[in-house]
N, CA, C and O of each residue as an XYZ file, in Angstrom:
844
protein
N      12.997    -16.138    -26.782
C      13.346    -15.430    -25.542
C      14.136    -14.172    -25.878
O      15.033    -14.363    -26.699
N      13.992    -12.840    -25.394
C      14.236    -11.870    -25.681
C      16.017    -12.248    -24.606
O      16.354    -12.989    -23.683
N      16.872    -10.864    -25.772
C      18.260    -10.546    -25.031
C      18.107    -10.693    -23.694
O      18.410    -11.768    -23.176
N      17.611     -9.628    -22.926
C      16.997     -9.152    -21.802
C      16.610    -10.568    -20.450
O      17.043    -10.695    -19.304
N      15.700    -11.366    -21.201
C      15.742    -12.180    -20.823
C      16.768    -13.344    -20.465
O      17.076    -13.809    -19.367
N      17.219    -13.676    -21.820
C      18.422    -14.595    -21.174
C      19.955    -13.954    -20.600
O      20.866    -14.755    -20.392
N      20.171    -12.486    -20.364
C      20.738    -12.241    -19.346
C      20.583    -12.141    -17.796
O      21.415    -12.318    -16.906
N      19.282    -11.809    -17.749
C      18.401    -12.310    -16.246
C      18.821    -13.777    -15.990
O      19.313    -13.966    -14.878
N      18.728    -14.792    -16.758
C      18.490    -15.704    -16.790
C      19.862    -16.846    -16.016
O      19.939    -17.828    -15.277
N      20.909    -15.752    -16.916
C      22.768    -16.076    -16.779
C      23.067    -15.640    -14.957
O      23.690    -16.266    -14.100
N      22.417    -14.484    -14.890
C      22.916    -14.150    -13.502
C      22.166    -15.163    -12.423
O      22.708    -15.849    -11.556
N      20.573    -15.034    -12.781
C      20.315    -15.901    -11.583
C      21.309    -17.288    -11.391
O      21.941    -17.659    -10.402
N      21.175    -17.922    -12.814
C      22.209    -19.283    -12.218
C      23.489    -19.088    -11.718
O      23.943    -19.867    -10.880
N      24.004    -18.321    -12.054
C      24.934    -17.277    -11.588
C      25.236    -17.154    -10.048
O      26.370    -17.188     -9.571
N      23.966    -16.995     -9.271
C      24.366    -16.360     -8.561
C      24.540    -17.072     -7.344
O      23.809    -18.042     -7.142
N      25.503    -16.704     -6.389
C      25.869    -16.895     -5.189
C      26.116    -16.274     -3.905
O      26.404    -15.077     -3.888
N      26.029    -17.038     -2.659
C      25.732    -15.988     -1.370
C      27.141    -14.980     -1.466
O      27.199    -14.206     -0.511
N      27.821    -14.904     -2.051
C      28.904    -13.972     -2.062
C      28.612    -12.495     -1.967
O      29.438    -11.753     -1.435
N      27.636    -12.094     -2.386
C      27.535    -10.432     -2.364
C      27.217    -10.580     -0.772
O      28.011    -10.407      0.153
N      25.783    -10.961     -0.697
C      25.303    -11.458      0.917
C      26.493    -11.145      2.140
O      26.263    -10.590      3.215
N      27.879    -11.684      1.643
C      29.275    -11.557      2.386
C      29.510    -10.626      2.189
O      29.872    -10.191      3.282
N      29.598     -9.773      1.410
C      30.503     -8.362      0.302
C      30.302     -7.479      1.810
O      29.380     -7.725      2.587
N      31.152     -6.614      2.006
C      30.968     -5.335      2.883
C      30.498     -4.597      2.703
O      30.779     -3.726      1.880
N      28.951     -4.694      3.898
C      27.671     -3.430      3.553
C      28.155     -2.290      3.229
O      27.530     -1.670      2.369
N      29.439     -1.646      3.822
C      29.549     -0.419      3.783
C      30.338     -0.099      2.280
O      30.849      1.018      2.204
N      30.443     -0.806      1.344
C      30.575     -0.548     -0.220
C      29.601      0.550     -0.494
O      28.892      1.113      0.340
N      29.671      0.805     -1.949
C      29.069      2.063     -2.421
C      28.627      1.012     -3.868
O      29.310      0.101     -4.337
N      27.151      1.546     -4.387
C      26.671      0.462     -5.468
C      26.005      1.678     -6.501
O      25.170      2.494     -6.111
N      26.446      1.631     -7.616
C      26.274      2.310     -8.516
C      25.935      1.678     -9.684
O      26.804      1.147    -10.376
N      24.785      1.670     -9.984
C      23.480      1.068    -11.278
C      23.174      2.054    -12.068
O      22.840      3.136    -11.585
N      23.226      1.882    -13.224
C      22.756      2.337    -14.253
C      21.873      1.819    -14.345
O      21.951      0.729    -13.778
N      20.373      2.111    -15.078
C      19.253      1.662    -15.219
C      18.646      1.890    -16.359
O      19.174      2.743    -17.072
N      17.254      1.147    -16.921
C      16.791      1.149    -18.283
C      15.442      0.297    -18.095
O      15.210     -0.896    -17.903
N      14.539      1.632    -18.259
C      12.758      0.808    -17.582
C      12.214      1.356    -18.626
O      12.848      1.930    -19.511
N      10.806      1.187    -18.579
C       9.273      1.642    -19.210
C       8.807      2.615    -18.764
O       9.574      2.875    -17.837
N       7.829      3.583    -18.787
C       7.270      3.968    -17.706
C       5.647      4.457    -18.573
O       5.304      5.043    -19.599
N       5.040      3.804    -17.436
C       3.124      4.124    -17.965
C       2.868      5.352    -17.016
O       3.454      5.733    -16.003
N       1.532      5.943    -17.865
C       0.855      6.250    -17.627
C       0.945      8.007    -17.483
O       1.732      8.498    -18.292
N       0.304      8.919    -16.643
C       0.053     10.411    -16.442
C      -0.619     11.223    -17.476
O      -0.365     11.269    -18.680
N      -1.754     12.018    -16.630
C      -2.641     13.020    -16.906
C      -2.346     14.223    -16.820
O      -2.053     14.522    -15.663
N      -2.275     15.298    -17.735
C      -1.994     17.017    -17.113
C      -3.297     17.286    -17.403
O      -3.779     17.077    -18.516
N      -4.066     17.858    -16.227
C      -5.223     18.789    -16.765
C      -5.493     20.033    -17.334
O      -4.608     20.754    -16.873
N      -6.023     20.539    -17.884
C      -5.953     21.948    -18.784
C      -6.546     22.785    -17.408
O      -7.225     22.293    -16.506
N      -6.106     24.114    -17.523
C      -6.271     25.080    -16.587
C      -7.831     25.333    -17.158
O      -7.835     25.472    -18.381
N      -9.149     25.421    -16.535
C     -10.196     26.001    -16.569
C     -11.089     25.264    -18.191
O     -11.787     25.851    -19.019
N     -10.768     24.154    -18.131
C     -10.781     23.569    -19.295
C     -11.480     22.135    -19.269
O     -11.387     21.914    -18.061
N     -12.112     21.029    -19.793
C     -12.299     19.880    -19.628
C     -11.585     19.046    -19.850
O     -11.458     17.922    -19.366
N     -10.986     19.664    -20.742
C      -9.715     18.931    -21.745
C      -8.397     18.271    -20.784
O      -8.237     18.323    -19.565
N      -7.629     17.706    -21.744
C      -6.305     17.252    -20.910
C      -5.539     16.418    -21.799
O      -5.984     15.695    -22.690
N      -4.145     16.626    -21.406
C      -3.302     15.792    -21.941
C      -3.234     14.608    -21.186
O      -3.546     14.441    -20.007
N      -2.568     13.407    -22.412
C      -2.363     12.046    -21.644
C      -0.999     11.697    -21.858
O      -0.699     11.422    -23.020
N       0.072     11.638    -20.819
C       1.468     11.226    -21.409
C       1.933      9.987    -22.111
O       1.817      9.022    -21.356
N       2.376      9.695    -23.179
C       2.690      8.578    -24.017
C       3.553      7.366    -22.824
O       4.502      7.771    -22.154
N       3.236      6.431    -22.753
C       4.508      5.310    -22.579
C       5.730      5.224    -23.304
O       5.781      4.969    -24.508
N       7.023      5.501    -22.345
C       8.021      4.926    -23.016
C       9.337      4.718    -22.633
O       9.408      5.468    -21.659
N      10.076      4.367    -22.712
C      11.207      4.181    -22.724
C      12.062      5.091    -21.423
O      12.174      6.277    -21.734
N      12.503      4.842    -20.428
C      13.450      5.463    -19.602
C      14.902      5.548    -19.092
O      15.099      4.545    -18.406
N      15.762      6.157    -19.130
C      17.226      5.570    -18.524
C      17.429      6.430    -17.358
O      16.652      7.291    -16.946
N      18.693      6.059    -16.819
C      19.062      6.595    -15.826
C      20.364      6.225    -14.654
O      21.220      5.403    -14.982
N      20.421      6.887    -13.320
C      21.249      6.037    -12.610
C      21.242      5.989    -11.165
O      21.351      7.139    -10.738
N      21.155      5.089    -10.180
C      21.214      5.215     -9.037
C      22.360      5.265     -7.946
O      22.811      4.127     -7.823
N      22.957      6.106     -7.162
C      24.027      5.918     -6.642
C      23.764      5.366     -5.372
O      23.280      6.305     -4.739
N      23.810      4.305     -4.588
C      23.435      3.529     -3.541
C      24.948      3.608     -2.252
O      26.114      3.285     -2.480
N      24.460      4.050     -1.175
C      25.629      4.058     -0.343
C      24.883      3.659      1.536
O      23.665      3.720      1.707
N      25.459      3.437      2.243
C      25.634      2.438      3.576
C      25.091      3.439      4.405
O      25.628      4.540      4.524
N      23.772      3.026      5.142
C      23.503      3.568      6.473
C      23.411      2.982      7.599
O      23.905      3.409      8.642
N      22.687      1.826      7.461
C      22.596      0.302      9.102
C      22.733     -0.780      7.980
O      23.012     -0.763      6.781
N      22.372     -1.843      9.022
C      22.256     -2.984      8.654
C      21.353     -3.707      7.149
O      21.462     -4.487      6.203
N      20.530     -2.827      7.780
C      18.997     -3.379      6.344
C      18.776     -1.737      5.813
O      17.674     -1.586      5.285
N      19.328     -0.926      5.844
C      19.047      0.164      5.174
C      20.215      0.761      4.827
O      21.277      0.640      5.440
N      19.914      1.792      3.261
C      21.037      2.164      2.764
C      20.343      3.702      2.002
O      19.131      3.708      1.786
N      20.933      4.579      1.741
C      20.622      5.775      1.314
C      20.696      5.301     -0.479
O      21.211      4.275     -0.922
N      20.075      6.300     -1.200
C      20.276      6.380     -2.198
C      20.294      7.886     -3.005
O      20.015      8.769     -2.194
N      20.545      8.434     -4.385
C      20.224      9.224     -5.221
C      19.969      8.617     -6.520
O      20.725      7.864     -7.134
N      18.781      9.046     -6.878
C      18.261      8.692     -8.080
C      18.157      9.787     -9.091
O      18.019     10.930     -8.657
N      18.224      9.511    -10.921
C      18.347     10.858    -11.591
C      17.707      9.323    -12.324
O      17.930      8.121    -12.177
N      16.733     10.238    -13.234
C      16.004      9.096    -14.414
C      15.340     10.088    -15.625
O      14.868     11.217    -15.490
N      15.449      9.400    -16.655
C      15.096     10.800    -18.011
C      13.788     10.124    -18.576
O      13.521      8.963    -18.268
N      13.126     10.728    -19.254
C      11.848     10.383    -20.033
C      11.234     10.877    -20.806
O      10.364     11.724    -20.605
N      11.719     10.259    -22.234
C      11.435     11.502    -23.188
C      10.749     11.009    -24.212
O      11.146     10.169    -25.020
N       9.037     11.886    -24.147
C       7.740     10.488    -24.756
C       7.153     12.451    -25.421
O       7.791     13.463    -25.709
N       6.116     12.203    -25.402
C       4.802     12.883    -26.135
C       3.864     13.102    -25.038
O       3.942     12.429    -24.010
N       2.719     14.277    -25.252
C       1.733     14.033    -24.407
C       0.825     14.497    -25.644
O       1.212     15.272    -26.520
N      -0.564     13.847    -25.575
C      -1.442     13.504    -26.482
C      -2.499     14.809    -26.084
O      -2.786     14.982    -24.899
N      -3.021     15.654    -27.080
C      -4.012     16.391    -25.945
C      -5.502     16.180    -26.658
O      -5.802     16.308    -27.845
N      -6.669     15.662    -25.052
C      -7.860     15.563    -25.675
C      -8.577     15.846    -27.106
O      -9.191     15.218    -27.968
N      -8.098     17.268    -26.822
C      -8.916     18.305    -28.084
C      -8.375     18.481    -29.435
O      -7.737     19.502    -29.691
N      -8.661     17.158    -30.736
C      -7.923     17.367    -31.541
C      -7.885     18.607    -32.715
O      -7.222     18.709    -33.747
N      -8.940     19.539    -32.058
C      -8.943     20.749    -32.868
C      -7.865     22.096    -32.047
O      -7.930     23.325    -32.043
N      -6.941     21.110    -31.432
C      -6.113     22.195    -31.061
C      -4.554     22.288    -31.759
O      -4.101     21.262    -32.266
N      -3.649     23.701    -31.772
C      -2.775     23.738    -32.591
C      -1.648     22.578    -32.125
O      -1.086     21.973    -33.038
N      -1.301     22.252    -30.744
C      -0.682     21.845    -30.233
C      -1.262     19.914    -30.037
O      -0.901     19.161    -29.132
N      -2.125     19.602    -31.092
C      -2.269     18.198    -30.699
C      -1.424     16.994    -29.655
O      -1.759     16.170    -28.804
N      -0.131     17.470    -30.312
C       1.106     16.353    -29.656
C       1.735     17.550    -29.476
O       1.575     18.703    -29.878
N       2.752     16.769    -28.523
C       3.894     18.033    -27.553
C       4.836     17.100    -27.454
O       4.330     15.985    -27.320
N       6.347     17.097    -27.468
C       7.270     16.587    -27.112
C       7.240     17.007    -25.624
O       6.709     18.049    -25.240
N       7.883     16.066    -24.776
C       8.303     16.640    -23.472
C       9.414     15.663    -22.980
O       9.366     14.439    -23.104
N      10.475     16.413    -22.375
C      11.209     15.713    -21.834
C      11.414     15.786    -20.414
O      11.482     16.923    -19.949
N      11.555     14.580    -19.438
C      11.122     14.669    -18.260
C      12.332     14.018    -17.212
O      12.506     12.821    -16.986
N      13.134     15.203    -16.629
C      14.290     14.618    -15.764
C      14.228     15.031    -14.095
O      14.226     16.139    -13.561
N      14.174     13.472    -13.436
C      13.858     12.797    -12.114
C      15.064     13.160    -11.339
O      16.171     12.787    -11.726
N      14.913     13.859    -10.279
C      16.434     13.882     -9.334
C      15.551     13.666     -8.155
O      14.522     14.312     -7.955
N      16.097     12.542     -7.240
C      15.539     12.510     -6.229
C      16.559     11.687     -4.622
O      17.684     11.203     -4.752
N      16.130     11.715     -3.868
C      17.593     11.268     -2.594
C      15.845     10.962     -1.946
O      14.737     11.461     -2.146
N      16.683      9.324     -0.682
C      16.322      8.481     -0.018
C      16.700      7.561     -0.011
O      17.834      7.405     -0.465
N      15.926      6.381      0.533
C      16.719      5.281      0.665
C      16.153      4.156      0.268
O      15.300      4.363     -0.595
N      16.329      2.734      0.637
C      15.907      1.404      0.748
C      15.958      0.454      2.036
O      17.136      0.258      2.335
N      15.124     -0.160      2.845
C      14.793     -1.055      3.373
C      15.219     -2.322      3.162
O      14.105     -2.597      2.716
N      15.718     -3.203      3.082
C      16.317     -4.633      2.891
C      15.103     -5.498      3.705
O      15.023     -5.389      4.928
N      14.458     -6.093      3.187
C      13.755     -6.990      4.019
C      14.267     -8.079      4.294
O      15.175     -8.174      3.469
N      14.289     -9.530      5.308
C      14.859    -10.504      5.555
C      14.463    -11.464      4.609
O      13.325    -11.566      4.150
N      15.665    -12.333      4.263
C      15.460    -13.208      2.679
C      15.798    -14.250      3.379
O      16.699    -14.032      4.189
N      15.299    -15.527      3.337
C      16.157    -16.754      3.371
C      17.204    -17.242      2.053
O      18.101    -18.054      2.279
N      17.032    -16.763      0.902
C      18.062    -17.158     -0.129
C      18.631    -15.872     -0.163
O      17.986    -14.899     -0.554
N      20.163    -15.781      0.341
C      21.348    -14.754      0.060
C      21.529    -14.283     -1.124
O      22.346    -13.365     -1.199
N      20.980    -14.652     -2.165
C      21.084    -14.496     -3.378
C      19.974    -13.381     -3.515
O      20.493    -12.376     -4.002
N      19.204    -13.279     -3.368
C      18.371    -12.743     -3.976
C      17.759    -11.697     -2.437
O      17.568    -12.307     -1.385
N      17.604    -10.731     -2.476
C      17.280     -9.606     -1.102
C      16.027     -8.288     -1.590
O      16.231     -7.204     -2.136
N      15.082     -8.749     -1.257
C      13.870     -7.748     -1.937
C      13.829     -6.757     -0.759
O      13.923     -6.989      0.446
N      13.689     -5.754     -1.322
C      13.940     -4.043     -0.818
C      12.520     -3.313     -1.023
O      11.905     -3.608     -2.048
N      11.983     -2.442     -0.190
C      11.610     -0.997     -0.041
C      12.478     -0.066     -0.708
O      13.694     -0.171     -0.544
N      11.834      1.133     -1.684
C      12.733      1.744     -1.841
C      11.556      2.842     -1.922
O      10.525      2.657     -2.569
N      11.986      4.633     -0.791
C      11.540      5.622     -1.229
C      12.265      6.844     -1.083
O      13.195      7.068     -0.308
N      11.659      7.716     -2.032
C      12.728      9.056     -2.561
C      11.957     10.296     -2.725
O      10.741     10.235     -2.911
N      12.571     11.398     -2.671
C      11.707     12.439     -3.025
C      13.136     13.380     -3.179
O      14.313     13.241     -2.845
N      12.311     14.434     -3.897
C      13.392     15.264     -4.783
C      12.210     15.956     -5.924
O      11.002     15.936     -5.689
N      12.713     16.456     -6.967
C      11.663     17.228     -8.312
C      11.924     16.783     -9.222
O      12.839     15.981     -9.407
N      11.231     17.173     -9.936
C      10.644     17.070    -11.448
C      10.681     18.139    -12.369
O       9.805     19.004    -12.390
N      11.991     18.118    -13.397
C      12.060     19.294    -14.063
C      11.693     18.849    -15.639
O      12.210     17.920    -16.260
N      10.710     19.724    -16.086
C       9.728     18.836    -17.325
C      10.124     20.033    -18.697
O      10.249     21.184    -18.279
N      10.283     19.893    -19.940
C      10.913     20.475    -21.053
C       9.441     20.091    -22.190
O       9.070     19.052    -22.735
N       9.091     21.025    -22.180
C       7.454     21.103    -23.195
C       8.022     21.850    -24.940
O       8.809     22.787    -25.071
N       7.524     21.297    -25.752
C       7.959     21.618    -27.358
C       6.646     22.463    -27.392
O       6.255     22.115    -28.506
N       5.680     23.348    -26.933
C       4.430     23.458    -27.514
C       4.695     25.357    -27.784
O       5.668     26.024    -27.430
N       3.641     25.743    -28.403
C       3.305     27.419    -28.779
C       3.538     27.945    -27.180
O       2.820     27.250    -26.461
N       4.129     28.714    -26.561
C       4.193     29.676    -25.507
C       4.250     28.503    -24.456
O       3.700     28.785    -23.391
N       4.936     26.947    -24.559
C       5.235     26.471    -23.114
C       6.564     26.919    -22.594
O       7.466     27.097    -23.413
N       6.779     27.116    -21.348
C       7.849     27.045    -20.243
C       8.276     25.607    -20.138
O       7.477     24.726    -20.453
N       9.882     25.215    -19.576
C      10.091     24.901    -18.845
C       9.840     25.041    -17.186
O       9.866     26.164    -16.681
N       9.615     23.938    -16.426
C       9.263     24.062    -15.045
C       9.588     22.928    -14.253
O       9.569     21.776    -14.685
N       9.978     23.356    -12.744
C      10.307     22.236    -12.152
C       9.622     22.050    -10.711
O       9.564     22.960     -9.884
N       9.334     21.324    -10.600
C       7.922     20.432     -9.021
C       8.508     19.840     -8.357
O       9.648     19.405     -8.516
N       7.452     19.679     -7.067
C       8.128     18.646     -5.773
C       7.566     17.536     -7.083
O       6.804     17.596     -8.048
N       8.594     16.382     -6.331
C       8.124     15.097     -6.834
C       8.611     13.810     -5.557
O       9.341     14.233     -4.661
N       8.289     12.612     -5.512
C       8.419     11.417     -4.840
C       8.124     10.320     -5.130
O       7.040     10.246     -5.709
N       9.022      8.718     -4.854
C       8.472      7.864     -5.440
C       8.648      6.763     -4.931
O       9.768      6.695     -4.424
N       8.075      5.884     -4.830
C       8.126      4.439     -4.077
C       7.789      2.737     -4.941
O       6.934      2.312     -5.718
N       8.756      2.297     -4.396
C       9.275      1.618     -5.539
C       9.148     -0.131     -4.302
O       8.753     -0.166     -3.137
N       9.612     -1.223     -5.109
C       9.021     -2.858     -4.516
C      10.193     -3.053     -5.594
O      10.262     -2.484     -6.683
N      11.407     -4.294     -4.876
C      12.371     -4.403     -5.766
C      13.049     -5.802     -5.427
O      12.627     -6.461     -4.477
N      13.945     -6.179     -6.096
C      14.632     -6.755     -6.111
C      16.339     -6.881     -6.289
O      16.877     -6.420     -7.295
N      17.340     -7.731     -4.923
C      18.596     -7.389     -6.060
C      18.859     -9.158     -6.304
O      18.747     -9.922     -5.345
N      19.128     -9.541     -7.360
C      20.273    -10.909     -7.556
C      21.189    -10.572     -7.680
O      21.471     -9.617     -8.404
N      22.379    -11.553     -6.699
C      23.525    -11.035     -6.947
C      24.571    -12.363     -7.313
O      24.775    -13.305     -6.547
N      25.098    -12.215     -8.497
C      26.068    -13.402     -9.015
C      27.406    -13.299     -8.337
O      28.108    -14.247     -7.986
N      27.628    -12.187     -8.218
C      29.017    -12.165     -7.560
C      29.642    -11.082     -6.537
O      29.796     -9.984     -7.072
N      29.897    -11.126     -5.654
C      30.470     -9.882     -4.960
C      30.418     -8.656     -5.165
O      30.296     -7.797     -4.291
N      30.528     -8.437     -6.606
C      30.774     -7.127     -7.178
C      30.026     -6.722     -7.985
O      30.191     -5.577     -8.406
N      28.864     -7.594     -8.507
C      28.381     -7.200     -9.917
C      26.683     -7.562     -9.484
O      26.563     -8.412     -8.601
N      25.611     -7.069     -9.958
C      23.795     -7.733     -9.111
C      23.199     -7.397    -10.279
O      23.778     -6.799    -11.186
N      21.912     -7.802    -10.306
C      21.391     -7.071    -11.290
C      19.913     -6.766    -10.123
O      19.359     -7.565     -9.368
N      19.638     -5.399    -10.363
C      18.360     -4.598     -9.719
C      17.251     -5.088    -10.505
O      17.399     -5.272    -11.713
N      16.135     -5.320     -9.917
C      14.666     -4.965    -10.971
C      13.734     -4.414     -9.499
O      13.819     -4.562     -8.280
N      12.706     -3.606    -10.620
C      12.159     -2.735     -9.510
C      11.030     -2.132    -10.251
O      11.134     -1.664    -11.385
N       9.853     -2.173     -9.490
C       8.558     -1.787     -9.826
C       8.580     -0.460     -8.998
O       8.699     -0.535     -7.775
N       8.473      0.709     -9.598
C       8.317      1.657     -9.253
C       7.156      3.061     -9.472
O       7.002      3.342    -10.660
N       6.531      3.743     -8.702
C       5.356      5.098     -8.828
C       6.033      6.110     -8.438
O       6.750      6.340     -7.463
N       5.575      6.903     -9.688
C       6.529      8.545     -9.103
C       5.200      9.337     -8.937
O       4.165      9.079     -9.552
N       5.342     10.215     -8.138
C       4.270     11.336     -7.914
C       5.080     12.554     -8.278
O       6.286     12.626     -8.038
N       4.200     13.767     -9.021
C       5.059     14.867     -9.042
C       3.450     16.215     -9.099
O       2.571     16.445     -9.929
N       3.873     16.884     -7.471
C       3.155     17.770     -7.626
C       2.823     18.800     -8.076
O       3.497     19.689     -7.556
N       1.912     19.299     -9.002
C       2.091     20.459    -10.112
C       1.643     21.550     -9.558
O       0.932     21.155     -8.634
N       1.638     22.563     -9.572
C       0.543     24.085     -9.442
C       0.283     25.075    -10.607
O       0.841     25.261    -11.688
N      -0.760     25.631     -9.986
C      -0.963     26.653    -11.645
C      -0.351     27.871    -11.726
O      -1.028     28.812    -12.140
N       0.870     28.064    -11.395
C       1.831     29.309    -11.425
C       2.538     28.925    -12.846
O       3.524     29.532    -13.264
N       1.813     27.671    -13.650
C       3.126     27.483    -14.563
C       2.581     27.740    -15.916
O       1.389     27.603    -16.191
N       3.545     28.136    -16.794
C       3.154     27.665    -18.365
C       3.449     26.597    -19.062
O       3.749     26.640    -20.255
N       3.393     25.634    -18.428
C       4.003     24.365    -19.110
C       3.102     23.925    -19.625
O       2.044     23.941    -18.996
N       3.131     23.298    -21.097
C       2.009     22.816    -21.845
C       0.810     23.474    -22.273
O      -0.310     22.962    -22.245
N       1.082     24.607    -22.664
C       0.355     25.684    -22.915
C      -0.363     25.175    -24.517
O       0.338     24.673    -25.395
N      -1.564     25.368    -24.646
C      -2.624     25.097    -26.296
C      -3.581     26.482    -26.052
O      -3.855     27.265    -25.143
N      -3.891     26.257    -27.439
C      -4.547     27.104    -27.960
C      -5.433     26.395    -29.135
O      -4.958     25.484    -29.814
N      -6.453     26.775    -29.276
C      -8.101     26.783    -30.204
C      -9.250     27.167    -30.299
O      -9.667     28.291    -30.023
N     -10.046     25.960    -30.828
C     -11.422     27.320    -31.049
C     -12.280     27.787    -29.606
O     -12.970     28.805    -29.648
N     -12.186     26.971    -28.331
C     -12.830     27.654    -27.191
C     -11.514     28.971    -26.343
O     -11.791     29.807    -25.482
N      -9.932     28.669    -27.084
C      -9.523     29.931    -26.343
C      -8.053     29.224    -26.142
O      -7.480     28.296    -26.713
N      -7.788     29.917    -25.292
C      -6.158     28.926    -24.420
C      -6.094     28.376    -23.106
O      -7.034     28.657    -22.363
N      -5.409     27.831    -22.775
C      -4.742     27.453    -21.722
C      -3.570     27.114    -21.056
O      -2.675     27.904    -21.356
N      -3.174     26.155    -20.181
C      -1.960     25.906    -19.921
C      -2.497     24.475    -19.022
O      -3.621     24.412    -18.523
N      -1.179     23.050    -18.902
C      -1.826     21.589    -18.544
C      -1.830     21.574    -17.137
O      -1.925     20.516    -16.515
N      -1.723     22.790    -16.530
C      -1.903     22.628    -14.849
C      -3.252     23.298    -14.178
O      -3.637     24.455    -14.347
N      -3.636     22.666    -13.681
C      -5.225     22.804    -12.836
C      -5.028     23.776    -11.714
O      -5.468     24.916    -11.864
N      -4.442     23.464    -10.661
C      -4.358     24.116     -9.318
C      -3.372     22.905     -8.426
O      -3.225     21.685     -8.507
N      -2.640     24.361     -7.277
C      -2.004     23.393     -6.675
C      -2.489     22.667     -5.768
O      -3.512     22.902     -5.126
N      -1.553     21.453     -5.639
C      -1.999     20.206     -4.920
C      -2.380     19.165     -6.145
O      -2.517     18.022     -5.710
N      -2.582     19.277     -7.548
C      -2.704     17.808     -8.537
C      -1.169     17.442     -8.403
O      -0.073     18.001     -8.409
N      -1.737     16.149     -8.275
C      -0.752     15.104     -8.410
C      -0.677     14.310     -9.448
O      -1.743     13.757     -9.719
N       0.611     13.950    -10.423
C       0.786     13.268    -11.456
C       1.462     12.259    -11.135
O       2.578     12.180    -10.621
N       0.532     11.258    -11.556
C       0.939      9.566    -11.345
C       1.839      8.788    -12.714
O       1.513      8.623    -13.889
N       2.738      8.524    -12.165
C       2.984      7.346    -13.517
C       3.902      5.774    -12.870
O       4.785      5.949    -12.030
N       3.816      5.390    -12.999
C       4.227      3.928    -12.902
C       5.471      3.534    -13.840
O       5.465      3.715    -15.058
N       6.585      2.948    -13.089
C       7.516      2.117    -13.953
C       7.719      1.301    -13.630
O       7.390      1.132    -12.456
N       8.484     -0.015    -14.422
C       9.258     -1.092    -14.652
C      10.861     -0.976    -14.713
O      11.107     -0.910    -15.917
N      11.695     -0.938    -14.220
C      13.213     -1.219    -14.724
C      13.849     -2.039    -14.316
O      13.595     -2.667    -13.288
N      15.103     -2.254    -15.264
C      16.255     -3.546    -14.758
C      17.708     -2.472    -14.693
O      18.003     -1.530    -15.429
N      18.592     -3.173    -13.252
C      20.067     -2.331    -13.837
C      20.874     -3.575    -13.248
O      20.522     -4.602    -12.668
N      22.477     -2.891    -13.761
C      22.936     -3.814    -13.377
C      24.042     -3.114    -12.091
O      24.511     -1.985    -12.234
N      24.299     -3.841    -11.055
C      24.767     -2.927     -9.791
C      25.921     -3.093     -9.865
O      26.125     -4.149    -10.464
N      27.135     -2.446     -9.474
C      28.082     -2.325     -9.248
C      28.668     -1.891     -7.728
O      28.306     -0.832     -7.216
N      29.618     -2.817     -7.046
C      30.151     -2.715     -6.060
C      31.517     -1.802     -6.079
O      32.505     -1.970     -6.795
N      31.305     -0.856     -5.153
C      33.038     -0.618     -4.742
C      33.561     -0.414     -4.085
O      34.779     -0.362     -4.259
């Protein structure tokens, strides 16, 4: 059984209707630490395309009181992988990119019969500011939005742990140079036209904090 696991494991037995009691109008501040799959950039006028690597994400959510079953949030999340490009006769095969999420909205509380445990709606929107290693890329930053299916357990008044399946969208246009290649049919840059949308999917766990 992985670390990861048998700390999930400590809180659920852990846990009790006590947060359930805690005063909605607290402020909950999670740090977080997910996966994240998947995303395509298409080459401008091109067949070609990059594919973004899976990997590793951190971040943090600041959670604060609006009604009863709903609560506002701000989200900031980093992601810093590779993007692979189709055409391996190009100079720019692999690209570092680093990819930082700022986004505001909220969460939904749906009705639970176990106090312990309270599965949430969660959606956000805000941009996407993306950091490219390649020959003549820009930095650039996009609308982005994301909607997320979650969970909180909570062991104690003060302390929960989040997990949360989450999709970010981030809309690109071709005003940009981000991800710019070059080879033997010519150059380009990884944005098509506006209106593409870039999909990727995550996984994360945090642990919440009351105050």
């Amino acid at each position: 059984m992985s670390r990861f696991s048998v700390i999930a494991a400590v809180l659920v037995c852990l846990a009790s209707p006590a947060w359930a009691q805690q005063d909605q109008s607290s402020f909950e501040l999670t740090p977080i630490v997910g996966y994240r799959f998947g995303g395509t950039l298409e080459i401008e006028d091109s067949p070609e395309s990059f594919d973004i690597d899976d990997s590793a994400t951190f971040g943090v959510i600041l959670n604060f009181p609006h009604r009863a079953d709903t609560r506002w949030e701000v989200l900031y999340s980093r992601q810093s992988t590779e993007a692979d490009f189709s055409d391996p006769a190009s100079v720019n095969e692999l690209i570092d990119i680093d990819t930082h999420v700022l986004q505001i909205g909220g969460t939904y509380q749906f009705e639970s019969e176990t106090p312990r445990v309270q599965p949430y709606l969660a959606a956000t929107i805000g941009g996407t500011y993306v950091e490219a290693s390649a020959n003549g890329s820009e930095s650039d930053a996009f609308w982005s939005g994301s909607l997320g299916l979650g969970m909180l357990v909570a062991p104690t008044a003060r302390v929960g742990l989040r997990l949360e399946a989450r999709g970010y969208f981030t809309f690109t246009n071709s005003s940009t140079d981000l991800l710019c290649v070059s080879g033997p049919e010519g150059a380009g840059c990884a944005i098509r036209a506006t209106g593409d949308i870039v999909s990727q999917f995550e996984a994360f766990a945090g642990v919440v904090v009351r105050f």
